[in-house]
GUFIPA-644349 format. One line per field, with one value per residue (C-alpha): residue in one letter; y, z, x. Coordinates in nm, 4 decimals. Example, Ala and Ser with C-alpha at 12.3 -4.5 7.8 and 13.67 -1.06 7.14 Angstrom:
// GUFIPA-644349
aa	c(A:S)
v	c(-0.4500:-0.1060)
w	c(0.7800:0.7140)
u	c(1.2300:1.3670)
This chain:
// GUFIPA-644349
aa	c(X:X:X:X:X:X:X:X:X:X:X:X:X:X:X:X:X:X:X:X:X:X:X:X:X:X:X:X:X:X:X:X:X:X:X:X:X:X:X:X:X:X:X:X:X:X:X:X:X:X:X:X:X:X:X:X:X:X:X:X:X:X:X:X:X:X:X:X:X:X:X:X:X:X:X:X:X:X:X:X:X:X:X:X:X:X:X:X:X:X:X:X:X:X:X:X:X:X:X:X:X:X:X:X:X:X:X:X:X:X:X:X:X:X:X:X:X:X:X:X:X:X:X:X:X:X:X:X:X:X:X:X:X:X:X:X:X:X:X:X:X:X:X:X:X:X:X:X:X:X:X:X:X:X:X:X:X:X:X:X:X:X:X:X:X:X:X:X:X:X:X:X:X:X:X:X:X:X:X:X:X:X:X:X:X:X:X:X:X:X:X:X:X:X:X:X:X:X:X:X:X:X:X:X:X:X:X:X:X:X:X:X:X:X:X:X:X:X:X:X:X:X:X:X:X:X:X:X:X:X:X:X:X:X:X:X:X:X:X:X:X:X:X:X:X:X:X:X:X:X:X:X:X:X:X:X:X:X:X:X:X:X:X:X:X:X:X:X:X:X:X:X:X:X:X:X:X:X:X:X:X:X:X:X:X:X:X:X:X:X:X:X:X:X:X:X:X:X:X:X:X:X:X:X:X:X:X:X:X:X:X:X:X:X:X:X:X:X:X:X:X:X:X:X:X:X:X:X:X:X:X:X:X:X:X:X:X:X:X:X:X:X:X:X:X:X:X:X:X:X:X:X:X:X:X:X:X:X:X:X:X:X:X:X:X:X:X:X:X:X:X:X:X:X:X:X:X:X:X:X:X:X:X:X:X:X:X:X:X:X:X:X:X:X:X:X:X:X:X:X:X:X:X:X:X:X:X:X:X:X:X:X:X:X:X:X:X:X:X:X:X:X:X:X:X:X:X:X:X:X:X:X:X:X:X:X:X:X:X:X:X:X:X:X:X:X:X:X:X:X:X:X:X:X:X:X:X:X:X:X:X:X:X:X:X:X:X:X:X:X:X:X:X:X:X:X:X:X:X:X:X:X:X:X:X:X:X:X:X:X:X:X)
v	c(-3.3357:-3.2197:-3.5686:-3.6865:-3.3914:-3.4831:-3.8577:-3.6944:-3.4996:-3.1655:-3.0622:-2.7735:-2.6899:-2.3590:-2.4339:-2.7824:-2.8775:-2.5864:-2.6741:-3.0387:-2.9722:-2.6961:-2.9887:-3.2219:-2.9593:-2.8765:-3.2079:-3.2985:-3.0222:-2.8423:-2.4980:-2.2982:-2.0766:-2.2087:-2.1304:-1.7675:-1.7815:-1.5091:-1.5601:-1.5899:-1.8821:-2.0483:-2.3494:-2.4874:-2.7273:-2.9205:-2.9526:-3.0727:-3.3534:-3.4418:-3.4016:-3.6500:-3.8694:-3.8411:-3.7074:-3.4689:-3.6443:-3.6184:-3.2042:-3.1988:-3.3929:-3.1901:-2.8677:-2.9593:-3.0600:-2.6866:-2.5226:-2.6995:-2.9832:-2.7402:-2.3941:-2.5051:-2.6689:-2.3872:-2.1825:-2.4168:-2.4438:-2.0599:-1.8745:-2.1311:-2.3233:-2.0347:-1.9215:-2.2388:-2.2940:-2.0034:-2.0952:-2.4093:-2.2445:-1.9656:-1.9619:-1.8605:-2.1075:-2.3640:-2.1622:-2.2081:-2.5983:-2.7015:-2.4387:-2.6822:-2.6240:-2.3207:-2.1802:-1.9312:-2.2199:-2.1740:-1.8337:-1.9543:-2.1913:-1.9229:-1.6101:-1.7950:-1.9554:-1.5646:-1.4923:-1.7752:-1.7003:-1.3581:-1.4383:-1.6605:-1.3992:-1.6115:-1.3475:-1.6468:-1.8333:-1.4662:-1.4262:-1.7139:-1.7803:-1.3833:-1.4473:-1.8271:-1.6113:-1.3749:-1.7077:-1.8052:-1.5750:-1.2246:-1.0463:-1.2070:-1.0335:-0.7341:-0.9171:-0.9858:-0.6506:-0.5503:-0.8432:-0.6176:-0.3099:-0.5072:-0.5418:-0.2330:-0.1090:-0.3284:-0.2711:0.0911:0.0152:-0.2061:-0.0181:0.0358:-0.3008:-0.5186:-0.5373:-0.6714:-0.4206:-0.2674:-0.6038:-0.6910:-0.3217:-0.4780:-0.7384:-0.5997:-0.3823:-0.6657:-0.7719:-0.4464:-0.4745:-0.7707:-0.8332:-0.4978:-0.6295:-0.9025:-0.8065:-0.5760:-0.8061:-1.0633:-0.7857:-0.6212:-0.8737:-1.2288:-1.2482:-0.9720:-1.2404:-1.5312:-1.3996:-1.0890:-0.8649:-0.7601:-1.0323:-0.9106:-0.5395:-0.5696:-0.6712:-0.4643:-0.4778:-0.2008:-0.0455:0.2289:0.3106:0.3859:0.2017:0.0774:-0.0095:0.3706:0.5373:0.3191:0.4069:0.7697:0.7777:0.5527:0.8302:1.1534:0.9703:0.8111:0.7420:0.5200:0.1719:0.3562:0.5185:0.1864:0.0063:0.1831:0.2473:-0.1231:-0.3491:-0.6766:-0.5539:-0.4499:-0.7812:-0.9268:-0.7328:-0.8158:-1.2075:-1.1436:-1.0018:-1.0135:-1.3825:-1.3387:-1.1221:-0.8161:-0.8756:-0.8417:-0.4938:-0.4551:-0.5139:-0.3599:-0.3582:-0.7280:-0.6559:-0.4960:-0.8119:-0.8062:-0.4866:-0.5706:-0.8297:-0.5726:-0.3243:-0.5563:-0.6572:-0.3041:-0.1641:-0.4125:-0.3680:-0.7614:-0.9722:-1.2229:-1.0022:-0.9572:-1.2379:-1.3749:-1.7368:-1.7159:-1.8585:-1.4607:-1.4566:-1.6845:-1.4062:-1.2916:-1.5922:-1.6138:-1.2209:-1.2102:-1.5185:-1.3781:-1.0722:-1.2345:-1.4268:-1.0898:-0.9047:-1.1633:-0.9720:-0.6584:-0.8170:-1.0035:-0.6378:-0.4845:-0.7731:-0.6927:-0.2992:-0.4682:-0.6465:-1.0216:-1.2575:-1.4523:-1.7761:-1.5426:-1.3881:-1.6848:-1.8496:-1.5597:-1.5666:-1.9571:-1.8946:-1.5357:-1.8225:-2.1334:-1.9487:-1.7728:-2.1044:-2.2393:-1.9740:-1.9527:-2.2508:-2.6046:-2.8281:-3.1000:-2.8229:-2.5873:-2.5051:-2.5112:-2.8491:-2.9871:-2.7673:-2.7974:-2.4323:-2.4072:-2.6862:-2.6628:-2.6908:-2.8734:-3.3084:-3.4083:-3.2282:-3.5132:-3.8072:-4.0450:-4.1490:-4.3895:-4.1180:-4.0020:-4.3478:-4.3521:-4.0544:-4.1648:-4.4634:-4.2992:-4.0437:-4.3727:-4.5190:-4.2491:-3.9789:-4.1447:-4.0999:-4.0217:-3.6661:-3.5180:-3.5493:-3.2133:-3.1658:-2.9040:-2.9884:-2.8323:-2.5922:-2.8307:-3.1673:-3.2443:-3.6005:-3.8659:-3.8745:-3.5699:-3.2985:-3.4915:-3.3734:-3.1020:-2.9128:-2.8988:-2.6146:-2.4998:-2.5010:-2.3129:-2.2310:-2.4644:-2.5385:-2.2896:-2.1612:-2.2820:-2.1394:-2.0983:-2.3317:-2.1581:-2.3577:-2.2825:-2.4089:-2.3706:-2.1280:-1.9710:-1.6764:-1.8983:-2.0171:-1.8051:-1.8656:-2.0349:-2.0156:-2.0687:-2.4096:-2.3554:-2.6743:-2.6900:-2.9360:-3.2886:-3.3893:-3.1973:-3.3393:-3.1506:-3.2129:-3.0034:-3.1091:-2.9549:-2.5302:-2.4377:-2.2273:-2.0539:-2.0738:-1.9162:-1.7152:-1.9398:-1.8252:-1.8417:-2.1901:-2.2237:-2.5325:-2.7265:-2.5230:-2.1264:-1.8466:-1.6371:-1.6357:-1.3992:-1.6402:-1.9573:-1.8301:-1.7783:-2.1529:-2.3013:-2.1402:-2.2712:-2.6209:-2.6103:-2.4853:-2.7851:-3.0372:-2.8769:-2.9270:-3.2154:-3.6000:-3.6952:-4.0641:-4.1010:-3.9377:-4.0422:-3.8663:-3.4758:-3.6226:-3.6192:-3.6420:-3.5149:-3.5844:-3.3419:-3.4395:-3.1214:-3.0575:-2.6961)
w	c(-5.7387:-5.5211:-5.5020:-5.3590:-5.1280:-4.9380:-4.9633:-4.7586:-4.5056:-4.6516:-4.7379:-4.4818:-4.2932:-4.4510:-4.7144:-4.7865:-4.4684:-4.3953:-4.7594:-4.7239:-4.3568:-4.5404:-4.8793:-4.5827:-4.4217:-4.7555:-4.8452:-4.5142:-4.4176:-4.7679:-4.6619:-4.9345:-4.6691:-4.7181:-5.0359:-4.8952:-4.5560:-4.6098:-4.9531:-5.2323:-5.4299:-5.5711:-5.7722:-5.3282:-5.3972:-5.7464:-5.5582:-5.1886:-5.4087:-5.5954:-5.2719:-5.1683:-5.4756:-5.5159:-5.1660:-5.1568:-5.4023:-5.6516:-5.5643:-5.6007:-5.9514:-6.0939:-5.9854:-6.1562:-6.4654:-6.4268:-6.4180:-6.6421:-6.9043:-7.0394:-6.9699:-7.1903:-7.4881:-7.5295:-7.5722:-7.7693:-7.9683:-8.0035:-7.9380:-7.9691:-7.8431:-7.6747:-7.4434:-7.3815:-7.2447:-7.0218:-6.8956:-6.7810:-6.6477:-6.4624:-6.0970:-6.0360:-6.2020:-5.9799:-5.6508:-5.7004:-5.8149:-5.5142:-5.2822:-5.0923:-5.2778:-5.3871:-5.5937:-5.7471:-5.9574:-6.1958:-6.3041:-6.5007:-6.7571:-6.7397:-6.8629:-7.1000:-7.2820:-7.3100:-7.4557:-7.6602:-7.7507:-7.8395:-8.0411:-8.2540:-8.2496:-8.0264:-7.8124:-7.6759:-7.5321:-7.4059:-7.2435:-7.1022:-6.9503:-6.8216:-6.6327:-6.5038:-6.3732:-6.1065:-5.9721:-5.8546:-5.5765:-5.5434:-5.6327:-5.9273:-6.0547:-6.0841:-6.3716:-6.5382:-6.5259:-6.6551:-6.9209:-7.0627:-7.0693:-7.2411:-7.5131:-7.5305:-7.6104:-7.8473:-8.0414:-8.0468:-8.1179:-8.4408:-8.5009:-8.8325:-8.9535:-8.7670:-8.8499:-8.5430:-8.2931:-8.2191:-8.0857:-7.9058:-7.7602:-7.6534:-7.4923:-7.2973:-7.1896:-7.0720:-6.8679:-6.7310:-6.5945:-6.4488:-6.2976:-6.0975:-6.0089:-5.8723:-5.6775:-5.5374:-5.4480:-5.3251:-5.1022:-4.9742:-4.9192:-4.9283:-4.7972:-4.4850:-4.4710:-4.4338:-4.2595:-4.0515:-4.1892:-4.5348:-4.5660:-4.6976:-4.7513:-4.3406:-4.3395:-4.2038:-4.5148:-4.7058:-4.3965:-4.4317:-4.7654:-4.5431:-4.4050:-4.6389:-5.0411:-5.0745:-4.9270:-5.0382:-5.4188:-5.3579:-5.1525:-5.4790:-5.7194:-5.5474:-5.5009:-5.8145:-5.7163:-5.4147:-5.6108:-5.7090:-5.4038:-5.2204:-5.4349:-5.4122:-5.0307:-4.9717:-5.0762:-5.0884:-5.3364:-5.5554:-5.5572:-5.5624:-5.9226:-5.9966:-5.9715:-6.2126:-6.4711:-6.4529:-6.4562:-6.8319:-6.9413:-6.8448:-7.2051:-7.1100:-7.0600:-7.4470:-7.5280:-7.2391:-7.3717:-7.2878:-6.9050:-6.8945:-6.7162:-6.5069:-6.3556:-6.0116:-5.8848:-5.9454:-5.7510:-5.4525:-5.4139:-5.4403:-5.2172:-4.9735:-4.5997:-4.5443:-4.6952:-4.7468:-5.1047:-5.1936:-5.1246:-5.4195:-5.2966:-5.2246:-5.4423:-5.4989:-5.8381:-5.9881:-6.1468:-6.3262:-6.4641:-6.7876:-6.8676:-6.8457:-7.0607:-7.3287:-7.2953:-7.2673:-7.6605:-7.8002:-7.6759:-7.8168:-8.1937:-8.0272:-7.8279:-8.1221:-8.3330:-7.9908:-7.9482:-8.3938:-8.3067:-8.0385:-8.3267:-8.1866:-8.4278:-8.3717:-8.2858:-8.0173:-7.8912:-7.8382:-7.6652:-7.4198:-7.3368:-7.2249:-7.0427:-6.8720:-6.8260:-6.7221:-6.4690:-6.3360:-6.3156:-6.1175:-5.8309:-5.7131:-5.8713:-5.6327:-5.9075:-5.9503:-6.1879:-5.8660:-5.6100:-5.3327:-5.4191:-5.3323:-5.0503:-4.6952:-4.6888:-4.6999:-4.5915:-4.8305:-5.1573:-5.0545:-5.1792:-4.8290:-4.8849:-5.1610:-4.9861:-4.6839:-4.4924:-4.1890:-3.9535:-4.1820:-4.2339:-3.8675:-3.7888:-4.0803:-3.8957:-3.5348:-3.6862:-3.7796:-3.4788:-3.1684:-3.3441:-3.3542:-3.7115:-3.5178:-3.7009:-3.3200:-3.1856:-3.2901:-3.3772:-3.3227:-3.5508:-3.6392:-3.9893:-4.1955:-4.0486:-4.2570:-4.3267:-4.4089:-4.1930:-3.9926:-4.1927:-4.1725:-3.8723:-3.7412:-3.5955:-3.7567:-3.6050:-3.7023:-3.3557:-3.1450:-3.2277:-3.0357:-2.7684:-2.4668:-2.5373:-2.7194:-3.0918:-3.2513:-3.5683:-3.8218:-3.9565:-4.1536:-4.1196:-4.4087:-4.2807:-4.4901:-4.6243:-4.7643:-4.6009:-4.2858:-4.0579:-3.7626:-3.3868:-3.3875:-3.2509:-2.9391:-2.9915:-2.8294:-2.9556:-2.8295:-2.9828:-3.0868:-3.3510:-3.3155:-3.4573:-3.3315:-3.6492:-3.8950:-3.9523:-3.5972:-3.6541:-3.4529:-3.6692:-4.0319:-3.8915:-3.8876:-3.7617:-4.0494:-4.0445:-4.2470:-4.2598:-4.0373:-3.7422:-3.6245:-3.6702:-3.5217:-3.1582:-3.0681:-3.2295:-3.1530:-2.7624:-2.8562:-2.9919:-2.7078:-2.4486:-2.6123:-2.6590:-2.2549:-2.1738:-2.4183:-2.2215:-1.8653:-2.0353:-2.1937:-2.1412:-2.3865:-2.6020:-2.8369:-2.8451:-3.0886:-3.2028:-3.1358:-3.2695:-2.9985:-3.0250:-2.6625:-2.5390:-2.3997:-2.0572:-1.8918:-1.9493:-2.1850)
u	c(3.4983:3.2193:3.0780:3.3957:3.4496:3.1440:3.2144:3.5265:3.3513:3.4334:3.1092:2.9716:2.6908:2.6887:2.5139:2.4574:2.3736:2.1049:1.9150:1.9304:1.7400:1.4934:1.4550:1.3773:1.1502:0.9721:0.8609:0.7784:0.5920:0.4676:0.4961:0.5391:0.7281:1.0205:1.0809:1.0513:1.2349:1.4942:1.5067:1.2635:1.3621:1.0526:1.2706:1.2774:0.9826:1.1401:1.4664:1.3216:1.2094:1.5217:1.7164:1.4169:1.4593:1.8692:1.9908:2.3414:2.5618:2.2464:2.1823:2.6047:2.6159:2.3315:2.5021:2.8226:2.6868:2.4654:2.8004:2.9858:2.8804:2.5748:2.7643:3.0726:2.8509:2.6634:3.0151:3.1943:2.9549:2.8275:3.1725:3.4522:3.6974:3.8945:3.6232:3.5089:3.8767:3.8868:3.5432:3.6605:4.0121:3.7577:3.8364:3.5039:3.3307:3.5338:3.4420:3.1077:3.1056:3.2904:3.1155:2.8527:2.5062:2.3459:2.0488:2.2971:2.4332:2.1118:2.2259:2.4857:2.3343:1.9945:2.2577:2.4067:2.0678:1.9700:2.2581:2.2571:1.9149:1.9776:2.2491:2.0299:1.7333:1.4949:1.3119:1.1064:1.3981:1.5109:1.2444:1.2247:1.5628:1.5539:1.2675:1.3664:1.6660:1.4755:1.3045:1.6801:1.6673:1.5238:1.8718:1.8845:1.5408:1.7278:1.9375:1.6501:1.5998:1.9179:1.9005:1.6237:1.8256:2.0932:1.7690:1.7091:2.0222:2.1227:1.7694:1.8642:2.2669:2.1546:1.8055:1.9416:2.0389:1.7913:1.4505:1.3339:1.4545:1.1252:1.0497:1.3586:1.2928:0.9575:1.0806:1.3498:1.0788:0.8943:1.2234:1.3065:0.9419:0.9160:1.2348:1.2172:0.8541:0.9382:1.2233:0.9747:0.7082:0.9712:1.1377:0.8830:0.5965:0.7154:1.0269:0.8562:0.5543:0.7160:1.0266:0.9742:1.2315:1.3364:1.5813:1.9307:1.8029:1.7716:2.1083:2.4278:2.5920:2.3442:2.1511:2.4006:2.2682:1.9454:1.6304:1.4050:1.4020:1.2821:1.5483:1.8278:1.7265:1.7215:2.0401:2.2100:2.0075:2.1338:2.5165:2.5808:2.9767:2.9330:3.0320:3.3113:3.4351:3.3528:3.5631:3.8556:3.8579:3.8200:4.1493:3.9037:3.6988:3.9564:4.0938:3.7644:3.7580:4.1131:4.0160:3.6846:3.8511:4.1984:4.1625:4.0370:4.3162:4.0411:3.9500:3.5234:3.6327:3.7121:3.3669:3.1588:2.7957:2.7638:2.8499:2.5201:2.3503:2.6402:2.5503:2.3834:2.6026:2.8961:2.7097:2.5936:2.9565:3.0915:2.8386:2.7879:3.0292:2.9832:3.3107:3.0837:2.9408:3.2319:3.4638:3.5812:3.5598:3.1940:2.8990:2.8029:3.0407:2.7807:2.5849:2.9416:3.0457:2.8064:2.8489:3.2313:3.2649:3.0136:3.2043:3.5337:3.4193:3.3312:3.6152:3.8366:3.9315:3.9839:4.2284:4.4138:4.4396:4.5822:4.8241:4.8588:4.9388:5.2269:5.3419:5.2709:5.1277:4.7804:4.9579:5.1764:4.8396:4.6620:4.9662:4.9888:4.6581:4.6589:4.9406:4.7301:4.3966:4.6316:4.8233:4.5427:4.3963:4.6780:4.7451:4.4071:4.1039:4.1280:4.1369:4.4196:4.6354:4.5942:4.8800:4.6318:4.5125:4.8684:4.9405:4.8093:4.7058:4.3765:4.2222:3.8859:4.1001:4.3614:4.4130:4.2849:3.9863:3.9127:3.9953:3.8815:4.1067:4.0797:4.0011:3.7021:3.5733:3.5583:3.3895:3.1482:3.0956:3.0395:2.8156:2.5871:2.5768:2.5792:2.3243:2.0013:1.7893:1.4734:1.3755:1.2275:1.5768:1.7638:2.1690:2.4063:2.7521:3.0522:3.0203:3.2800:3.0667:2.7858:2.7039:2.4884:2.1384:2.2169:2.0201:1.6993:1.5399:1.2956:1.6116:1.9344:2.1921:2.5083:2.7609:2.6737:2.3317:2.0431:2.3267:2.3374:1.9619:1.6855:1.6990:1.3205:1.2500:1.0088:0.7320:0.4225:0.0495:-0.2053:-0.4908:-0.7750:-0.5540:-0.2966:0.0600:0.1184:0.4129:0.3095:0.4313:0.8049:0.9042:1.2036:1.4374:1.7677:2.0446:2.0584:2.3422:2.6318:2.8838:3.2342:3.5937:3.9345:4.1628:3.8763:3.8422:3.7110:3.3775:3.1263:2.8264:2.9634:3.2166:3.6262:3.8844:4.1587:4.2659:4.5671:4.7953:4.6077:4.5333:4.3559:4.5608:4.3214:4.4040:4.0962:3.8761:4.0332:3.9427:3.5976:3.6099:3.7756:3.5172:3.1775:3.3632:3.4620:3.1331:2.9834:3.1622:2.9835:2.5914:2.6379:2.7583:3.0009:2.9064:3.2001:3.5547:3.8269:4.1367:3.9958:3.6383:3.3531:3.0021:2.8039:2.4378:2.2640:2.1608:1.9730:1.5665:1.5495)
């Protein structure tokens, strides 16, 4: 389905767009920077190259079969068909396959091959998948870490009965270790290096916790209750833990020592003060997914003796549950058996998000033949208007960056000392690509387009005034049905 949502020019510049330009930046340039612009996310060079070799609909297929194909295999064939079933049914799971492109995808099949791997006693293939996960992206390392505290307590748990705990200790040892190493390394040197700032630790949505890794830790140490309190002063994030568990009957709860890897992404979201952590619509569920389903498997015979003690039979439990995963499933995941895919609601997961229709196929074509595919000449377009050859340039900007000022590009030139981020590059847009009957953004930020139009009034303004003050700078090439494209025509 992802395939055929870009094919239908519902793929976004936030994020597809911005890592097909950095893929085509990578393997252009080399800098290793890249990979650590923001973010650390070493796995950036292997897929600039398959973007290179298999563009966005080969990034998109690979992603889905990462979240799905492998992912329900491996349960099927390790837990059953049950939790393989509300896998597939798992809202979140669908968020993220039809979310544009992200790293965070990885985490999925890398929890569940360490779960797997534990639950066939492979420390090696523990290991390794643990540590593959913190080379997702730095907040991942501190899974890793907590995969090794899962270790570790189960070694001591089953110290009795398991002759190998000392080295499953070990090992989660090892995990614990590394994981908090490299988020350390990643936080405080590369991302700095290569970025300038701490990346999301510099962003508003923890600097209240204080400035600095240091003093964040301490002020978590000395007020152990913040998730908590967080959590329940903020209506979004109880939701957002309503959707992760009450969409698998909150059965995970019933066995709780699996949820240990799930740890940190539970915390980010509950202490973060950015929607964005802990919107439940938003790749940043991705770290949940594997731990709640493992948990979710395990869980699953305390549940039947509960439903036992309420005097429902295991053919009664099992029906109530599918009806729990399949309506679940249908209020809120924008697949085919979803209301939202067959209203006009919201726009993203509704049936016209899926398929071209004349209008499309004619922006398609415009988009061809009015923005040139010279890399040196930059774009500015729309967030839900990413297509074709417009990521591969030197300067790629989501509306309305790189259109009333010059924005700066990083690069990175190869010195003595290694990759070192070279003078920024100021580019302002050339072209910009914009479209009135798709979600109306400013950069990331919409303005709550529901059934086809802004309900945001304040924000539809703000949208409104950069498009009238586009139309002032810059010569219009093509209009067609609320569609324009516009050429810059003043020097920068």
């Amino acid at each position: 389905m992802s395939l055929l949502k870009y094919q239908a020019l519902a793929s976004n510049w936030f994020d597809l767009g911005l890592f097909e330009s950095v893929f085509y930046a990578y393997a252009q340039e080399g800098g290793t920077g890249h990979a650590f612009f923001g973010h650390a996310q070493p796995f950036m060079g292997l897929y600039a190259y398959v973007y290179l070799w298999l563009g966005p609909l080969g990034l998109l297929a690979l992603q889905g079969l990462a979240l799905t194909v492998l992912p329900a295999w491996w349960v099927w064939r390790q837990y059953g068909p049950w939790p393989a079933l509300a896998l597939l049914l798992y809202y979140p799971l669908w968020a993220n396959a039809l979310f544009d492109f992200h790293f965070d995808h990885l985490a999925v099949p890398l929890l569940l091959g360490f779960y797997v791997a534990y639950e066939r006693r492979s420390i090696a293939w523990a290991l390794a998948c643990a540590l593959l996960l913190a080379w997702v992206k730095e907040p991942f390392a501190l899974q890793t870490a907590a995969c090794g505290v899962f270790l570790i307590w189960q070694a001591w748990r089953l110290r009795a009965a398991d002759p190998l705990s000392r080295r499953w200790a070990m090992a989660g040892g090892v995990l614990v270790a590394a994981g908090l190493a490299w988020f350390y390394v990643a936080t405080q040197w590369l991302i700095p290096h290569f970025t300038g700032s701490g990346g999301g630790l510099d962003a508003d949505a923890f600097t209240w916790l204080g400035q600095g890794l240091g003093r964040m830790v301490v002020h978590l140490l000395t007020h152990p209750w913040l998730p908590v309190t967080e959590a329940l002063a903020n209506p979004g994030k109880l939701l957002y833990l309503f959707i992760c568990f009450g969409l698998l009957a909150f059965i995970p709860l019933l066995s709780p020592q699996w949820l240990i890897p799930a740890l940190p992404p539970l915390l980010i979201a509950m202490l973060a003060r950015s929607e964005n952590y802990y919107s439940y619509g938003n790749h940043y569920t991705a770290g949940l997914i594997a731990p709640l389903i493992v948990a979710f498997a395990h869980g699953m015979p305390a549940f039947r003796r509960i439903c036992a003690r309420c005097g429902l039979s295991s053919v009664a439990a099992v029906r109530l549950l599918c009806l729990v995963l399949l309506v679940g499933h249908v209020m809120f995941a924008p697949s085919p058996l979803g209301r939202l895919f067959w209203s006009d609601k919201v726009w993203s997961y509704s049936k016209q998000a899926y398929w071209p229709d004349a209008r499309t196929q004619r922006i398609k074509s415009a988009i061809e033949r009015w923005i040139p595919h010279d890399p040196g000449i930059s774009v500015a377009t729309q967030n839900p208007l990413n297509w074709g050859h417009l990521p591969r340039r030197e300067a790629y900007f989501a509306f309305p960056d790189g259109v009333f000022e010059a924005k700066a590009v990083p690069g990175w030139t190869l010195g003595s000392a290694g990759w070192r981020v070279a003078p920024a590059r100021m580019r302002q847009a050339d072209y910009v690509v914009l479209d009135e009957k798709r979600p109306w953004f400013l950069l990331d930020r919409g303005c709550l387009w529901l059934h086809g139009r802004c309900t945001d009034e304040a924000a539809a303004q703000r949208y409104r005034g950069a498009v009238a003050e586009v139309r002032k700078r810059y010569a219009l090439v093509y209009e067609d049905d609320g569609f324009s494209i516009f050429r810059r025509t003043e020097t920068p």
